[in-house]
N, C-alpha and C positions, 0 to 999 in steps of 0.2 A: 587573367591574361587576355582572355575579351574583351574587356571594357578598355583594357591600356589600348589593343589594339585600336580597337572601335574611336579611343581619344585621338591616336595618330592620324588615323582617317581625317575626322573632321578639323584637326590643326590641318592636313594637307591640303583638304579642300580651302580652306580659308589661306593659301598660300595660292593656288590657282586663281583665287578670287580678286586677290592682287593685281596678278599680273594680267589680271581681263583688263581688271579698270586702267591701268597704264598704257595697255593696248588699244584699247576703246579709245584714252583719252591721245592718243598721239596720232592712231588711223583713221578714226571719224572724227572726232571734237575739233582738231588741229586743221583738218581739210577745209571742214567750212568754216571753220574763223580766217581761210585767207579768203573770201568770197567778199568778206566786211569791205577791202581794200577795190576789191574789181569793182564790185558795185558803188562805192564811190566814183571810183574812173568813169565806168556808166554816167554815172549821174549827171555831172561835170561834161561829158561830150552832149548830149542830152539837152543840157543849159546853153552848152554856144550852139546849136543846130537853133534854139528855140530865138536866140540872139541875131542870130543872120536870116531870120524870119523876118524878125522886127526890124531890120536894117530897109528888106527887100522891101514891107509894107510902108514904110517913111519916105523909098525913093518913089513908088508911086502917087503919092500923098503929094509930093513934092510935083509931079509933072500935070499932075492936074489940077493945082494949083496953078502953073505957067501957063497953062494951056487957058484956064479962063481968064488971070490977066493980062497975059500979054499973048496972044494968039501968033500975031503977028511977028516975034523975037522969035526967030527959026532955029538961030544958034543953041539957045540955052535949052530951047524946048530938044535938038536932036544929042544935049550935052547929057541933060536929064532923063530921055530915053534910055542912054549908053549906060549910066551909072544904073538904070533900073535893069536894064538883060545882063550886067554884071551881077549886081544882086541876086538877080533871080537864078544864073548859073550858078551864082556859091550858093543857094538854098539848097539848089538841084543836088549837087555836088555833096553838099551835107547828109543833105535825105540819104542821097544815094549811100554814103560811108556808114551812114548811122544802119541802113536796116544791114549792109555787110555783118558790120561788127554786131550789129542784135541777133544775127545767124551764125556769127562765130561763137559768139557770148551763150547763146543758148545752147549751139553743140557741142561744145565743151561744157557747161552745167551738165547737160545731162551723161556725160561720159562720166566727170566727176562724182556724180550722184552714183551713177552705177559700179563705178568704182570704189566706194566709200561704203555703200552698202555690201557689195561682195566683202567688204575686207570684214564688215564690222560683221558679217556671215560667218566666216570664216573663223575669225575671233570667238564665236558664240561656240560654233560644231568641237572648237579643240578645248573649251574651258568644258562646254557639256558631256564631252565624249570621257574627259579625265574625269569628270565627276559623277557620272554613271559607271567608271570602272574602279573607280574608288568604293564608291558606298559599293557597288557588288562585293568586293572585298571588305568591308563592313559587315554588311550583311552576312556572308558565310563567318567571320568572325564570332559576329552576338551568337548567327543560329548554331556554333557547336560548344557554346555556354555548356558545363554540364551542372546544371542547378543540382543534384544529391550530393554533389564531390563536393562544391561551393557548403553546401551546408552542415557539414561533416567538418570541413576546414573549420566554420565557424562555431560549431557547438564543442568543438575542442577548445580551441581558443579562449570562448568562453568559462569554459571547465578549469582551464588554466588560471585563469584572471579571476574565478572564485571561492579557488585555493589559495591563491594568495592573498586574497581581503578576508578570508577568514581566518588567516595566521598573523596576517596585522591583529584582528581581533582578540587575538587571545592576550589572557596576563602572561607579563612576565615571569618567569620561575623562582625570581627574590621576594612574590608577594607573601606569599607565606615566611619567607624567613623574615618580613616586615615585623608579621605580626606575632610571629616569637618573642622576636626581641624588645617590641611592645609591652608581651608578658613578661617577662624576667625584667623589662622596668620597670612594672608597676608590681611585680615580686621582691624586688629590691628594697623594697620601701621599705618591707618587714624589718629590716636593721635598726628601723629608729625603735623595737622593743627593748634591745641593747640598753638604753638610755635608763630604762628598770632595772637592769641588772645592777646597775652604777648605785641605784640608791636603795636597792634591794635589804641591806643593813641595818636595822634600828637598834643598831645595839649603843648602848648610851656609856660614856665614862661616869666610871664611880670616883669621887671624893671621897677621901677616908675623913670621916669629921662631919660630913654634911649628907643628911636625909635625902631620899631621892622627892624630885620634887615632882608634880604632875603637869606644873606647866611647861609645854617647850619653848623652846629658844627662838627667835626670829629665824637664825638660821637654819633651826631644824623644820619650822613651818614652812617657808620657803622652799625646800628642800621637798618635803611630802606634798606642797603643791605642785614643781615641776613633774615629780612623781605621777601625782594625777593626771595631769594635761596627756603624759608620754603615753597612759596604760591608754586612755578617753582613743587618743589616733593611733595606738598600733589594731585597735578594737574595729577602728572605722576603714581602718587601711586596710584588713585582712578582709573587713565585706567587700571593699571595690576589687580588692585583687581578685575575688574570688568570681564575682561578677562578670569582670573582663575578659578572664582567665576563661569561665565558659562560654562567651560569645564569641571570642576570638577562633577559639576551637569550635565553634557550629558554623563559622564563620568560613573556616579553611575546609569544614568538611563539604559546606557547600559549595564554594569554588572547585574543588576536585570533581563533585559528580557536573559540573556546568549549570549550576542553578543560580539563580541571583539572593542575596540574604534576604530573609523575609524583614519586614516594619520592625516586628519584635527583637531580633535582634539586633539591626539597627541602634534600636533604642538602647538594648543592655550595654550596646559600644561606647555609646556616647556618654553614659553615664558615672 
C-alpha cells in the first residue's frame, strides 16, 4: 500500500511539472518573445535618426561648397544655410524623440523584466511548495512500510505457489494402472500354449491290413514341427513375462515410496 501510495506521489508530481512548464512557457517565454518585435521598431527609428544625420551633414557639405565657388551668389548661399538649420532641427528633433523613446523603451523593459520574473517566482514557490508537500506525504507513506507483515505476506505466498508446483509434480494415479495392464499383456501371451494342446494327440489311425509304419506323413511332420516352434515361445514368453512382471512391480513399489527406478530396473523394463 506504500509503494502504490508512494507511485501516486510521483505520478502527481510529474502532473505539477506540467503545468510549471506551460506556465513558464506562457508568463516568461511568451513575454520576451514580444520584445523580438519592439526591438525591431527600435531598430528602424534608430536607422532614420542616423538618416537625417546624413541629410543634415550633405546640406553643410553643400554650403561650403557655395560659399568657395561662388561667394558672391547671396541667394543660394542664404537658400543653403535655411535647408541646413532645417536639417539640423530635424536631427535635433530626432535626438530629441529617440533618447524619449530610449527612456520609455528602457522603463518599460525593466518593469517588464520585473514583472516576468516575479511571475516566473511565483510559478516556481507554487510548483515547489506542491512538491515538498507531496513527497512529505511520500515520505510518511514509505516510512510506515511495515517490512515483517510485507514478508510474512510473501513467504505465504510463496508456500502457496510451492504447493502447487509440487502437485504438478507428482504422477498421475492411472500410472500404475498403466503398468498393470502392461502385465496382463505381456501375461496374455501365455494363450499361444493353447496351440499344444491342439496338437497334443499322437495317436495315429490303424488300417486293418497294413503294419504300422515308422515313417510319418508330411502332415504329421509338419504338424510336430508347428508343435515345436509353439512349446520353443510359450518357454520364451513365460521368461519375459516373468521378467516384466517383476520390474513393473519394483517399479510401482518405487513410485509409492517417491523414489526414482534404479538403471537396473530400467533395464528389466525394457527387456
Amino acid at each position: 500500500m506504500g509503494l502504490e501510495n508512494f507511485a501516486d506521489c510521483v505520478s502527481l508530481i510529474s502532473d505539477y511539472g506540467d503545468l510549471r512548464v506551460q506556465a513558464v512557457d506562457t508568463k516568461v517565454v511568451g513575454e520576451f518573445t514580444k520584445y523580438e518585435d519592439i526591438c525591431k521598431q527600435v531598430k528602424e527609428e534608430v536607422k532614420e535618426i542616423y538618416c537625417t544625420r546624413d541629410r543634415e551633414i550633405s546640406k553643410k557639405r553643400q554650403l561650403d561648397r557655395l560659399r568657395e565657388r561662388n561667394p558672391r551668389s547671396r541667394q543660394q548661399i542664404i537658400q543653403a544655410e535655411t535647408e541646413l538649420v532645417k536639417a539640423t532641427a530635424e536631427v535635433s528633433k530626432s535626438i530629441h524623440s529617440l533618447e524619449e523613446k530610449t527612456n520609455n523603451f528602457e522603463k518599460q523593459k525593466l518593469h517588464d523584466i520585473k514583472s516576468i520574473l516575479l511571475d516566473f517566482i511565483a510559478v516556481e514557490i507554487g510548483y515547489h511548495s506542491k512538491c515538498l508537500e507531496i513527497l512529505t506525504r511520500a515520505f510518511n507513506d514509505v516510512q510506515s512500510i511495515n517490512e515483517e507483515a510485507d514478508l510474512e505476506d510473501f513467504q505465504t505466498v510463496r508456500e502457496h505457489l510451492e504447493l502447487e508446483f509440487k502437485k504438478s509434480l507428482r504422477l498421475p494415479e492411472t500410472g500404475q494402472q498403466k503398468f498393470m495392464g502392461k502385465n496382463t499383456l505381456f501375461r496374455s501371451t501365455g494363450s499361444l500354449g493353447s496351440l499344444g494342446n491342439i496338437f497334443s494327440s499322437n495317436q495315429k489311425k490303424r488300417t486293418p491290413g497294413i503294419p504300422d509304419l515308422n515313417k510319418l506323413s508330411k502332415s504329421e511332420e509338419t504338424l510336430d514341427s508347428i508343435k515345436n516352434s509353439a512349446t520353443d515361445t510359450e518357454e520364451s514368453d513365460e521368461d519375459t513375462v516373468q521378467d516384466v512382471t517383476i520390474s513393473s512391480e519394483d517399479y510401482v513399489e518405487e513410485v509409492e515410496v517417491g523414489k526414482k527406478p534404479s538403471p537396473i530396473v530400467v533395464r528389466k523394463y525394457k527387456k
